[in-house]
MOPAC internal coordinates of N, CA, C and O (Angstrom, degrees):
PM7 1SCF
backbone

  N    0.0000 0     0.00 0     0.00 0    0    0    0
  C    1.4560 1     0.00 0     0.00 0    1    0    0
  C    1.5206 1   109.01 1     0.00 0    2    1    0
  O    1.2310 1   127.68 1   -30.16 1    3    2    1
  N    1.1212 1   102.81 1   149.84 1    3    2    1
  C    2.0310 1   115.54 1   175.71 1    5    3    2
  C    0.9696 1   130.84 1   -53.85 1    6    5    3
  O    1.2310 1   108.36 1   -14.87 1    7    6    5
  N    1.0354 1   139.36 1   165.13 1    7    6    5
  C    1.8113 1   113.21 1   159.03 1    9    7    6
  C    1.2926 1    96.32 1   -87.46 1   10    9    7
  O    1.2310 1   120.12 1   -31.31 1   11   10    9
  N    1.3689 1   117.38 1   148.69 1   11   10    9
  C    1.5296 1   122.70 1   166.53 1   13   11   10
  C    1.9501 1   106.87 1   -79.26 1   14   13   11
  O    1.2310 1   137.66 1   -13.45 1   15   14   13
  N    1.2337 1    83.39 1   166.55 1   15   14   13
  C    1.6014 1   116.70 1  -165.13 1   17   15   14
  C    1.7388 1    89.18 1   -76.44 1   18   17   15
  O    1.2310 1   108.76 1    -5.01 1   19   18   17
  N    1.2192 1   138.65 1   174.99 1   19   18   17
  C    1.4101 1   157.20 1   100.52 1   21   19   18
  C    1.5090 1   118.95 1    15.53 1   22   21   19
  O    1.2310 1   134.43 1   101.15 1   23   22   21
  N    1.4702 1    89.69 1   -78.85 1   23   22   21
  C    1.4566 1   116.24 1  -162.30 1   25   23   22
  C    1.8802 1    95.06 1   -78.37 1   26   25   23
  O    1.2310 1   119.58 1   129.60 1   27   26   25
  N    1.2022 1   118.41 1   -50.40 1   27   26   25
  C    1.3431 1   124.06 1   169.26 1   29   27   26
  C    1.7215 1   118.34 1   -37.08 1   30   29   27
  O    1.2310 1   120.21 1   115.68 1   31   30   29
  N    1.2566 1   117.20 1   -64.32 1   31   30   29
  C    1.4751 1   133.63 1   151.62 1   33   31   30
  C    1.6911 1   121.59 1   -35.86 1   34   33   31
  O    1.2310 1   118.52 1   146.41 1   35   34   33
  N    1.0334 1   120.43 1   -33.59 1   35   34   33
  C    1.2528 1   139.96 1  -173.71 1   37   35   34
  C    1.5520 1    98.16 1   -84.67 1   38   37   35
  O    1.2310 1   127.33 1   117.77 1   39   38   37
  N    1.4056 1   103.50 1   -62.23 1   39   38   37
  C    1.9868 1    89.63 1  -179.14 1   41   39   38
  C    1.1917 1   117.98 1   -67.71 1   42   41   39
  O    1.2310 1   120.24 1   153.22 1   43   42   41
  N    1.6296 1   117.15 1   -26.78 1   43   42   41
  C    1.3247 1   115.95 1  -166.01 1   45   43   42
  C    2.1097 1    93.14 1   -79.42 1   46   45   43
  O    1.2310 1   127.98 1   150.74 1   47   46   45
  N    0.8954 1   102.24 1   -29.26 1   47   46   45
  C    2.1226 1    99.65 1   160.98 1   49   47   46
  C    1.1295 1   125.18 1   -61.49 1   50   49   47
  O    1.2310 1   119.81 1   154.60 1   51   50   49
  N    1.5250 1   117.97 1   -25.40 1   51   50   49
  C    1.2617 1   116.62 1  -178.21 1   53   51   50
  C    1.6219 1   106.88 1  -109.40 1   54   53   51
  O    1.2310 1   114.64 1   175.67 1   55   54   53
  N    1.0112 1   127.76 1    -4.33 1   55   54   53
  C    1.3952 1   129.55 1   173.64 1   57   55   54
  C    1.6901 1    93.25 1   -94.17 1   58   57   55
  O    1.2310 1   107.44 1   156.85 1   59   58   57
  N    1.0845 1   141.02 1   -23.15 1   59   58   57
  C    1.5218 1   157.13 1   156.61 1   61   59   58
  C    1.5420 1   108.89 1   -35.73 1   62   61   59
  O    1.2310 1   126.60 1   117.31 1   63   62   61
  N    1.7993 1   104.91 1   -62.69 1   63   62   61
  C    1.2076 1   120.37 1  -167.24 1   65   63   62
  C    1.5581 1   105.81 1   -82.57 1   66   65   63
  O    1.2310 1   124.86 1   129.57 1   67   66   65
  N    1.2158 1   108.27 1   -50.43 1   67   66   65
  C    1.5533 1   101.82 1   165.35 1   69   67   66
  C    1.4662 1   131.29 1   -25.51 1   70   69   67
  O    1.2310 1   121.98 1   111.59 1   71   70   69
  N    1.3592 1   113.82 1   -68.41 1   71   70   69
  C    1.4346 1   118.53 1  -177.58 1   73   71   70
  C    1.6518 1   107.15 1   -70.57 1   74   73   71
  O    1.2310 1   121.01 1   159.40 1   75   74   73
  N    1.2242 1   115.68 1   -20.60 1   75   74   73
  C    1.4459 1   109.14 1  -175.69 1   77   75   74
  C    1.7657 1    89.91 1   -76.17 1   78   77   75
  O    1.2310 1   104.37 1   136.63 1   79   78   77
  N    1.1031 1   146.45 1   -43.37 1   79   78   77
  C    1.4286 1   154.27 1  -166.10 1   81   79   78
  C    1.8610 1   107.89 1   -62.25 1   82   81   79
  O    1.2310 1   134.44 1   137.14 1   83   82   81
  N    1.1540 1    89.68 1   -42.86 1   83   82   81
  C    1.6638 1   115.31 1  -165.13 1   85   83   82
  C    1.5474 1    95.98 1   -76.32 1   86   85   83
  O    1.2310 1   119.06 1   133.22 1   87   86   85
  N    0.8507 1   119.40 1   -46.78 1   87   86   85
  C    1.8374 1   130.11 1   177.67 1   89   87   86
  C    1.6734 1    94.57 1   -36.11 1   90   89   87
  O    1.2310 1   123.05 1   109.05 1   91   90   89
  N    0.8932 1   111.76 1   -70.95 1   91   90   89
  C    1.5079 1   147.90 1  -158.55 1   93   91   90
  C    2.0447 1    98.93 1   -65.66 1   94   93   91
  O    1.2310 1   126.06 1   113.89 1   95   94   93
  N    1.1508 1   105.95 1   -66.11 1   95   94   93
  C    1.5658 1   133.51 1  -152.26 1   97   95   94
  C    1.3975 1    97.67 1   -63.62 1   98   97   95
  O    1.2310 1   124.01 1   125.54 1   99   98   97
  N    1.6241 1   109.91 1   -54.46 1   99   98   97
  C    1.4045 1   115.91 1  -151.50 1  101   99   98
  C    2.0318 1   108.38 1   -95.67 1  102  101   99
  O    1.2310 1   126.31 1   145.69 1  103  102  101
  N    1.4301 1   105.48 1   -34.31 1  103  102  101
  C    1.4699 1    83.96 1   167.07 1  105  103  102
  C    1.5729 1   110.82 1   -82.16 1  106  105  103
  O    1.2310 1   110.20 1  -171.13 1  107  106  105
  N    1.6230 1   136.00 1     8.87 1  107  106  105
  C    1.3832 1   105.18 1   172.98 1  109  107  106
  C    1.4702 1    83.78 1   -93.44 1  110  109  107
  O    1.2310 1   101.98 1   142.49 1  111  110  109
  N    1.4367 1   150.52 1   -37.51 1  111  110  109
  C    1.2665 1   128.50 1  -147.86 1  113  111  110
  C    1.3868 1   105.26 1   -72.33 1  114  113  111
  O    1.2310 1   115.09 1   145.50 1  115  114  113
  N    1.4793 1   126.92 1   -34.50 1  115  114  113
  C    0.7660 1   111.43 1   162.53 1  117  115  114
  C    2.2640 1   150.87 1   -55.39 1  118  117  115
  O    1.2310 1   134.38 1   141.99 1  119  118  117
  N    1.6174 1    89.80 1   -38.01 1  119  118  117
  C    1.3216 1   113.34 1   144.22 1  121  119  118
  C    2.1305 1   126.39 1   -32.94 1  122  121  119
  O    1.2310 1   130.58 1   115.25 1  123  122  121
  N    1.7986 1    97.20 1   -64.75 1  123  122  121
  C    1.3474 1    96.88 1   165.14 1  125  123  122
  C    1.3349 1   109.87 1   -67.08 1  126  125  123
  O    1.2310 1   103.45 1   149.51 1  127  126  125
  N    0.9853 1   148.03 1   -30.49 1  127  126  125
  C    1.7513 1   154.58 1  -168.23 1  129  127  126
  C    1.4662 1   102.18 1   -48.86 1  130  129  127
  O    1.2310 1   131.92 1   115.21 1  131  130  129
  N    1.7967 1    94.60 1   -64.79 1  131  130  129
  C    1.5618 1    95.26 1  -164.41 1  133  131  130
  C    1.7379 1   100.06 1  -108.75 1  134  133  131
  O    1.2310 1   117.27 1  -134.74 1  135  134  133
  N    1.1504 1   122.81 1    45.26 1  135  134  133
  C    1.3801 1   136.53 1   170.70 1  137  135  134
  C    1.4741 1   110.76 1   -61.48 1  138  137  135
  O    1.2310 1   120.78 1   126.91 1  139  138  137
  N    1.7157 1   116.11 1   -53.09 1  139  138  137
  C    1.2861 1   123.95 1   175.26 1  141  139  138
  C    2.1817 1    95.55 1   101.42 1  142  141  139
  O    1.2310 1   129.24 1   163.64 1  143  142  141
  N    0.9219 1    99.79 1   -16.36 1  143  142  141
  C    1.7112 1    90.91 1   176.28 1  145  143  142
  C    1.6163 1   106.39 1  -109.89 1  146  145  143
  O    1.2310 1   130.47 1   -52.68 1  147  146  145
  N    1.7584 1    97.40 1   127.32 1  147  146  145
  C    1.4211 1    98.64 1  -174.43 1  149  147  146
  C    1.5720 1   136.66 1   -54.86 1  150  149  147
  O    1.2310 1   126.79 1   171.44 1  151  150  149
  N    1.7105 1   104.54 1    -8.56 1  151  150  149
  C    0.9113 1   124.03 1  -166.57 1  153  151  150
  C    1.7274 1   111.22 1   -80.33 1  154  153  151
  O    1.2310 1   124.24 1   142.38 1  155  154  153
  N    1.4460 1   109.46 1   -37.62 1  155  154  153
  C    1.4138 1   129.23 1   157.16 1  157  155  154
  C    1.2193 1   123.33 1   -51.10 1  158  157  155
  O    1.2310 1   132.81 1   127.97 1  159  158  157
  N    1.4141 1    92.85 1   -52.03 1  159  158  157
  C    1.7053 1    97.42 1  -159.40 1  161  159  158
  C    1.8304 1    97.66 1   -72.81 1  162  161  159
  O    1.2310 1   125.28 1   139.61 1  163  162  161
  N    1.1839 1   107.46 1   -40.39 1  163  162  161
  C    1.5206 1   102.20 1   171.50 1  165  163  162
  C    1.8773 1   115.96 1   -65.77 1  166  165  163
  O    1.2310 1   119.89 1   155.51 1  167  166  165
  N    0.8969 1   117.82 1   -24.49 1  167  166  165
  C    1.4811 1   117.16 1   178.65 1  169  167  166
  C    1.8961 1    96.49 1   -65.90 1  170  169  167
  O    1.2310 1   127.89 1   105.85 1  171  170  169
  N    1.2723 1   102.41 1   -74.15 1  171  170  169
  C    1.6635 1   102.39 1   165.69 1  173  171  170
  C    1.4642 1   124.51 1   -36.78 1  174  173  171
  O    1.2310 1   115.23 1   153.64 1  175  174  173
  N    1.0889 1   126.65 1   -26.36 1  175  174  173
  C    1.3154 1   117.18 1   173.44 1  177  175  174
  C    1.4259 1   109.83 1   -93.86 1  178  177  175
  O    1.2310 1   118.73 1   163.83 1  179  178  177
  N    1.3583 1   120.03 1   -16.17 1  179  178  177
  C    1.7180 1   132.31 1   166.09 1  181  179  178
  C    1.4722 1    91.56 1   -64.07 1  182  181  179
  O    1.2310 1   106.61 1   138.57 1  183  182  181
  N    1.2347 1   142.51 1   -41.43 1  183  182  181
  C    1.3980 1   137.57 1  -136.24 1  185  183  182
  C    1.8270 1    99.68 1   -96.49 1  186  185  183
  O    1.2310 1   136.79 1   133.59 1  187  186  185
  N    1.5664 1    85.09 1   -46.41 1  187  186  185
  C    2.0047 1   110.02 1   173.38 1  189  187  186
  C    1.3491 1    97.30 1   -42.31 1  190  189  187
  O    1.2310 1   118.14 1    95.16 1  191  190  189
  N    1.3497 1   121.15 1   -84.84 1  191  190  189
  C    1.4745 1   130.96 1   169.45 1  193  191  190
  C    1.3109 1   121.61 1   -14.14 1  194  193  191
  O    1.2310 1   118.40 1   120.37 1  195  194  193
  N    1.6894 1   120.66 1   -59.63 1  195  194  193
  C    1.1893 1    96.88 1  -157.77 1  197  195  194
  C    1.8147 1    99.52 1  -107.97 1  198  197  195
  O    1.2310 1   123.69 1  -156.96 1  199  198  197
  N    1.4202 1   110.53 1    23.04 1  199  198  197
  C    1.2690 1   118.79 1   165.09 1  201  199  198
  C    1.4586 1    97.50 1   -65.70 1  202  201  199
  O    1.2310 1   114.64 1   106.79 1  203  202  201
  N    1.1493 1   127.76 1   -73.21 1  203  202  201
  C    1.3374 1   147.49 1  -118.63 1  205  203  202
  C    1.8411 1    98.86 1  -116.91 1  206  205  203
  O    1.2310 1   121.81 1   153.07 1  207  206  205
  N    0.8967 1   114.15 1   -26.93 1  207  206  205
  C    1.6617 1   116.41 1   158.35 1  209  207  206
  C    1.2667 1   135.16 1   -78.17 1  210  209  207
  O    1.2310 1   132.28 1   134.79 1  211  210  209
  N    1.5241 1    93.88 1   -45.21 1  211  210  209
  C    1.7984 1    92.78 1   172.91 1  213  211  210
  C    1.6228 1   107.05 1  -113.85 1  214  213  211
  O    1.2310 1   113.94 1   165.04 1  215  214  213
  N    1.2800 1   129.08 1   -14.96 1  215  214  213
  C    1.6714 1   125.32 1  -175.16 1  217  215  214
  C    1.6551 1   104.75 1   -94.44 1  218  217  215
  O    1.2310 1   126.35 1   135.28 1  219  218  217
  N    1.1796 1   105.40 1   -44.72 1  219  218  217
  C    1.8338 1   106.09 1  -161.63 1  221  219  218
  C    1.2145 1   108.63 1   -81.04 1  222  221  219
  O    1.2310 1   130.96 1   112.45 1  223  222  221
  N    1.9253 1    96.46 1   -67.55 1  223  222  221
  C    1.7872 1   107.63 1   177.19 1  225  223  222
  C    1.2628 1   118.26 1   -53.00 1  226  225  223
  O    1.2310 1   110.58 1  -168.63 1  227  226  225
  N    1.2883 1   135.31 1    11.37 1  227  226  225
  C    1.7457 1   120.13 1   179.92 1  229  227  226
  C    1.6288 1    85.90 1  -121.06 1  230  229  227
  O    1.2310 1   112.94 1   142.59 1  231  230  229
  N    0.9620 1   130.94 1   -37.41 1  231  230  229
  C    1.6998 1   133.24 1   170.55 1  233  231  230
  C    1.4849 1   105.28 1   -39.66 1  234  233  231
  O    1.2310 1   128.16 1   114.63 1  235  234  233
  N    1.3024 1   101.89 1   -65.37 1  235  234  233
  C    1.9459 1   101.01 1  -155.67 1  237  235  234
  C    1.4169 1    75.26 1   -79.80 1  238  237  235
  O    1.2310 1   111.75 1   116.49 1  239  238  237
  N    1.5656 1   133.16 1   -63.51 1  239  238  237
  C    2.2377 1    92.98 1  -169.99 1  241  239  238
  C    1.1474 1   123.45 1   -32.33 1  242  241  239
  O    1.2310 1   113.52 1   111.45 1  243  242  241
  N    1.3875 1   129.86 1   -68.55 1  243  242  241
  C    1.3559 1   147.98 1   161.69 1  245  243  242
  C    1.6210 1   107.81 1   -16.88 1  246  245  243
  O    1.2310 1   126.96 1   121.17 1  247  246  245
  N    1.1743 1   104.21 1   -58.83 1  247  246  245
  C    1.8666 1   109.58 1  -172.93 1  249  247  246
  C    1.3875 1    94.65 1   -63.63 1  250  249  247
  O    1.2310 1   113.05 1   113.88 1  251  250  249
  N    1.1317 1   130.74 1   -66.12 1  251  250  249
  C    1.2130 1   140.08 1  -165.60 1  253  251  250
  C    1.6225 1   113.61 1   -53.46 1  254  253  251
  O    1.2310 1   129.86 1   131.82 1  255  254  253
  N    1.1826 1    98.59 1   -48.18 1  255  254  253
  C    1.7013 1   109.54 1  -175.95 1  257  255  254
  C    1.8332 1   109.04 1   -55.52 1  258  257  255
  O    1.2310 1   132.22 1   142.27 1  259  258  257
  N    1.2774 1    94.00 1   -37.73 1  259  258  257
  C    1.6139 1   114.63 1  -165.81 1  261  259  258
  C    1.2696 1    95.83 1   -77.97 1  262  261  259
  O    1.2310 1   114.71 1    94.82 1  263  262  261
  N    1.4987 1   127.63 1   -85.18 1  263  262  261
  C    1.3207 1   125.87 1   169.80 1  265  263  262
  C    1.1870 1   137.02 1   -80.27 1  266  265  263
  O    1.2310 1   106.44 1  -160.82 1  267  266  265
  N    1.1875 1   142.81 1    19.18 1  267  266  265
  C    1.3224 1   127.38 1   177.59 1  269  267  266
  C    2.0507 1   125.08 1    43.52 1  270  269  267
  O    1.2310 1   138.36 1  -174.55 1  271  270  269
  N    0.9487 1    82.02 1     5.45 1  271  270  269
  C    1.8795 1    98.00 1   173.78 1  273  271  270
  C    1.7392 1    91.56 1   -72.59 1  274  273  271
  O    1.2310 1   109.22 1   -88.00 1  275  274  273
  N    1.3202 1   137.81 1    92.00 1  275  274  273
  C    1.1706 1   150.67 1   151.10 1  277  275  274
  C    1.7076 1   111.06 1   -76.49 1  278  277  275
  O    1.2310 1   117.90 1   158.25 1  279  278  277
  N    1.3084 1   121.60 1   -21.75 1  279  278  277
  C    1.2280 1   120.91 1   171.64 1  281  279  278
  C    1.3768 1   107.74 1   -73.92 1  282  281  279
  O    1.2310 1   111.84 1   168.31 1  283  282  281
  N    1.4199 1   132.99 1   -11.69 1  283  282  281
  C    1.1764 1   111.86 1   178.23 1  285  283  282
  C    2.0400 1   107.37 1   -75.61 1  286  285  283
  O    1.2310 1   118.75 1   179.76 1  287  286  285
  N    0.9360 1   119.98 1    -0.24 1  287  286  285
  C    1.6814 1   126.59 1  -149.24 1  289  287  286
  C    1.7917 1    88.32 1   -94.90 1  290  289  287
  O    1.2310 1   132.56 1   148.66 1  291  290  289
  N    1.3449 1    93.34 1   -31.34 1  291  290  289
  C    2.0730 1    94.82 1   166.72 1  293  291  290
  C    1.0769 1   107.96 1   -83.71 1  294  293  291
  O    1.2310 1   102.23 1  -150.68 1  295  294  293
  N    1.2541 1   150.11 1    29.32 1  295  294  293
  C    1.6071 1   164.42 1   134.97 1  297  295  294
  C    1.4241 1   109.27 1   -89.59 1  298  297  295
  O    1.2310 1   122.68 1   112.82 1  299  298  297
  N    1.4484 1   112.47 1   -67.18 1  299  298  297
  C    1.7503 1   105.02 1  -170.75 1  301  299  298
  C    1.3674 1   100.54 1   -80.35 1  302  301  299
  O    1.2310 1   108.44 1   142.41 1  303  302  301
  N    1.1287 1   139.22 1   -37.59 1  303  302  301
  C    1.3759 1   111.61 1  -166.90 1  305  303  302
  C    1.5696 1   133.81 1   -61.92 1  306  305  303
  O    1.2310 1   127.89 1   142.64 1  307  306  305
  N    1.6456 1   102.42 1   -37.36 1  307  306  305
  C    1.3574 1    94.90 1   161.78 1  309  307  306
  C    1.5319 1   128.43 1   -63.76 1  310  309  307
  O    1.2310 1   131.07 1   124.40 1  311  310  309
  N    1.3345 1    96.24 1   -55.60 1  311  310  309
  C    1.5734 1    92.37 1   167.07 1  313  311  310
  C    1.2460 1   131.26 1   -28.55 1  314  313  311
  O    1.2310 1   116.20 1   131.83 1  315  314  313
  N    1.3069 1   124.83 1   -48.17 1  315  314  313
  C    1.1270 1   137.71 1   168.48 1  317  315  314
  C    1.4895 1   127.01 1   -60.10 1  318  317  315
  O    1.2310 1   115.91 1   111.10 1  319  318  317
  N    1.1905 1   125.38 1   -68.90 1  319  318  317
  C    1.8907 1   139.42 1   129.94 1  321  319  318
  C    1.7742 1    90.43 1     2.03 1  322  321  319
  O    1.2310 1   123.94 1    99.37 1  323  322  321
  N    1.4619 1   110.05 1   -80.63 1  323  322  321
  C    1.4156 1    96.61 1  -170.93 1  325  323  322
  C    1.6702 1   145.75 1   -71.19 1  326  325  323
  O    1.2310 1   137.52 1   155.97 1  327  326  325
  N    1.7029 1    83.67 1   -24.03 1  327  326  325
  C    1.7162 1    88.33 1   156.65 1  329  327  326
  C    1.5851 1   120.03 1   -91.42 1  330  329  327
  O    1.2310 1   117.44 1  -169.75 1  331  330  329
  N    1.3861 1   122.47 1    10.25 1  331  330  329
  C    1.7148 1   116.40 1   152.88 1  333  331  330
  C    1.2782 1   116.37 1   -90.29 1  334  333  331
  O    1.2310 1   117.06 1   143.50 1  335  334  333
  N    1.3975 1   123.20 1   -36.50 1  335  334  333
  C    1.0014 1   116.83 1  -169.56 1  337  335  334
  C    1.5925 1   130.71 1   -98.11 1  338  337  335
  O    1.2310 1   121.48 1   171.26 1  339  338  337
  N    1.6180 1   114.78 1    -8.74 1  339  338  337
  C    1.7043 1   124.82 1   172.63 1  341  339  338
  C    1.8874 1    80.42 1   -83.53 1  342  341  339
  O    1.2310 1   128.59 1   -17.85 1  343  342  341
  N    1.8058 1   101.06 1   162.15 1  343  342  341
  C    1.0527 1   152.70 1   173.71 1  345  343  342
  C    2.0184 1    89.34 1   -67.75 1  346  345  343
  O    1.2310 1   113.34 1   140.00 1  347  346  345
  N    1.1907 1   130.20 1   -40.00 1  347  346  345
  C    1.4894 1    98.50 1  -166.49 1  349  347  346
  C    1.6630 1    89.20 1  -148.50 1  350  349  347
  O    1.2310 1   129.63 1  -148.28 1  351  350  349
  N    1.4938 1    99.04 1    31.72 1  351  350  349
  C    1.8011 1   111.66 1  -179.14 1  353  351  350
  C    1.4964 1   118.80 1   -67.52 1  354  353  351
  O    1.2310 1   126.41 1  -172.67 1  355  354  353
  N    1.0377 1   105.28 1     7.33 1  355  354  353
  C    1.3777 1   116.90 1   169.04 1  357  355  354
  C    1.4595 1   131.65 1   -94.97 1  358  357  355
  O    1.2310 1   132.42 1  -175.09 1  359  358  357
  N    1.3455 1    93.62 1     4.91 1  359  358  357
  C    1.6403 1   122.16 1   159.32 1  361  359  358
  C    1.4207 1    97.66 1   -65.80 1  362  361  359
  O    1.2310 1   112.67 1    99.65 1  363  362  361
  N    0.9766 1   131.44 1   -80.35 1  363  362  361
  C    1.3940 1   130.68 1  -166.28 1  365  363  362
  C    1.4068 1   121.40 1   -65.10 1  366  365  363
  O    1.2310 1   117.94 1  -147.94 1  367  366  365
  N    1.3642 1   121.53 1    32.06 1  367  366  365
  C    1.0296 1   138.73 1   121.82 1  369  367  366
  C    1.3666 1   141.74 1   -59.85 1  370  369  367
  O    1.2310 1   113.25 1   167.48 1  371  370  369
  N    1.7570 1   130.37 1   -12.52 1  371  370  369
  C    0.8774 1   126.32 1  -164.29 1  373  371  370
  C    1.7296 1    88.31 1  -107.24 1  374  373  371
  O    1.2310 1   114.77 1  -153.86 1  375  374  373
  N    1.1496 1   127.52 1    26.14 1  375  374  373
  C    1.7883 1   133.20 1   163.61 1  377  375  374
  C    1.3376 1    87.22 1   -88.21 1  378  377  375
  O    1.2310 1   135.65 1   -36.65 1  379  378  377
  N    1.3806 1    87.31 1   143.35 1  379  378  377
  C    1.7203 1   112.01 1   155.92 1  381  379  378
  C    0.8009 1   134.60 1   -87.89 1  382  381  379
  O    1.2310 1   108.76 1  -139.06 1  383  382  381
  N    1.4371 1   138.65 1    40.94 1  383  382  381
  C    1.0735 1   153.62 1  -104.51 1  385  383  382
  C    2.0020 1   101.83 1  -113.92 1  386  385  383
  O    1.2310 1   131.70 1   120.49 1  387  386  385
  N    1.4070 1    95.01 1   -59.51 1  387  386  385
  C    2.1771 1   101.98 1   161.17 1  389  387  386
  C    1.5404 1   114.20 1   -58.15 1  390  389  387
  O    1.2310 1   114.66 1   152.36 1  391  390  389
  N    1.3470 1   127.73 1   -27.64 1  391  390  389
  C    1.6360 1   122.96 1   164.92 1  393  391  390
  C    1.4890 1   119.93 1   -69.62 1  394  393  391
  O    1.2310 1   135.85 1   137.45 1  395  394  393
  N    1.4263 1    86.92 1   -42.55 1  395  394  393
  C    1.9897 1    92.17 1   165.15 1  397  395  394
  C    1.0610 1   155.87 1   -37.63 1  398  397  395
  O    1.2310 1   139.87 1   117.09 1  399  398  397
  N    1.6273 1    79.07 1   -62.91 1  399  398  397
  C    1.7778 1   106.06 1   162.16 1  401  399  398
  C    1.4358 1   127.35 1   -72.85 1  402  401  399
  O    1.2310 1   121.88 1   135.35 1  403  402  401
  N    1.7383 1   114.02 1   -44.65 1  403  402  401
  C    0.7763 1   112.15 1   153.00 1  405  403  402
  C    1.7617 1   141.23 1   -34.35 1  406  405  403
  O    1.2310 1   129.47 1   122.92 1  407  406  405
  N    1.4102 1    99.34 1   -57.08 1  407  406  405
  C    1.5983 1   104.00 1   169.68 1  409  407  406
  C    1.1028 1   135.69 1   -67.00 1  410  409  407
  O    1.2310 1   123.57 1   174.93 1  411  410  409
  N    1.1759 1   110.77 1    -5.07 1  411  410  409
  C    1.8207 1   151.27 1  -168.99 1  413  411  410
  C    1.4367 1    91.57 1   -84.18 1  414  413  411
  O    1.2310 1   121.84 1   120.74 1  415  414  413
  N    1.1951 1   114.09 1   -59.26 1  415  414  413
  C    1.7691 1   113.75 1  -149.05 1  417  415  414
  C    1.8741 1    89.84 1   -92.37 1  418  417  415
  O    1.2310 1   124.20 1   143.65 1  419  418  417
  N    1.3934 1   109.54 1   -36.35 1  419  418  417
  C    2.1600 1    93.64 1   168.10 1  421  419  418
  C    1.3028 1   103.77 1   -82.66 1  422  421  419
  O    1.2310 1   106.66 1  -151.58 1  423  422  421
  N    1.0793 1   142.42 1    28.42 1  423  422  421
  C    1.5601 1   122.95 1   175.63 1  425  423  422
  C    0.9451 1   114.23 1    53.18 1  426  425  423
  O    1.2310 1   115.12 1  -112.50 1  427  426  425
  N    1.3840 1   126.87 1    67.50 1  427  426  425
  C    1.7336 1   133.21 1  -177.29 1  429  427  426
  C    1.7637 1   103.14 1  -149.09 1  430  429  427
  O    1.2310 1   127.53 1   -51.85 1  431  430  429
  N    1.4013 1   103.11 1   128.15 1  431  430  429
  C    0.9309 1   114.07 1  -174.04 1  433  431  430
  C    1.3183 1   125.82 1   -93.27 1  434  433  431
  O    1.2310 1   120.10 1   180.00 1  435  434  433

């Protein structure tokens, strides 16, 4: 194997940090979701937001920009699809699913 690049090392840290975040992030948001008090359910949808605006969406540009691995997007997208849209889909957040792929596409096991 190569040595990786900088920038290579860098996503594979932040696809690192991601799932370690997501462990954490996605079964409580889901929790506030279906809490039933508006006060929750809006904190969770604060949480939805800034998952996916400032942690995820600058990752997959970045991933994408860097590598051109578009096959990984048939991995996250469902995943994703399914932890917004089930009642407690934020279980399936605790896959590692951005370390995966990531390590997948440098040949790292």
């Amino acid at each position: 194997m190569k040595e990786l690049k900088t920038i290579d090392k860098a996503l594979l840290t932040y696809a690192h940090w991601i799932d370690n975040i997501d462990m954490y992030l996605g079964p409580a948001r889901s929790t506030l979701s279906v809490s039933g008090s508006d006060l929750l359910e809006g904190i969770g949808f604060g949480i939805k937001v800034l998952d996916y605006g400032m942690m995820k969406g600058p990752f997959v540009a970045a991933y994408l920009a860097r590598t051109k691995d578009f096959s990984a997007l048939a991995d996250w997208i469902p995943k994703e699809l399914l932890a917004v849209s089930l009642p407690y889909g934020g279980l399936i957040e605790i896959m590692r699913r951005y370390e995966k792929m990531a390590k997948k596409h440098y040949g790292i096991k």
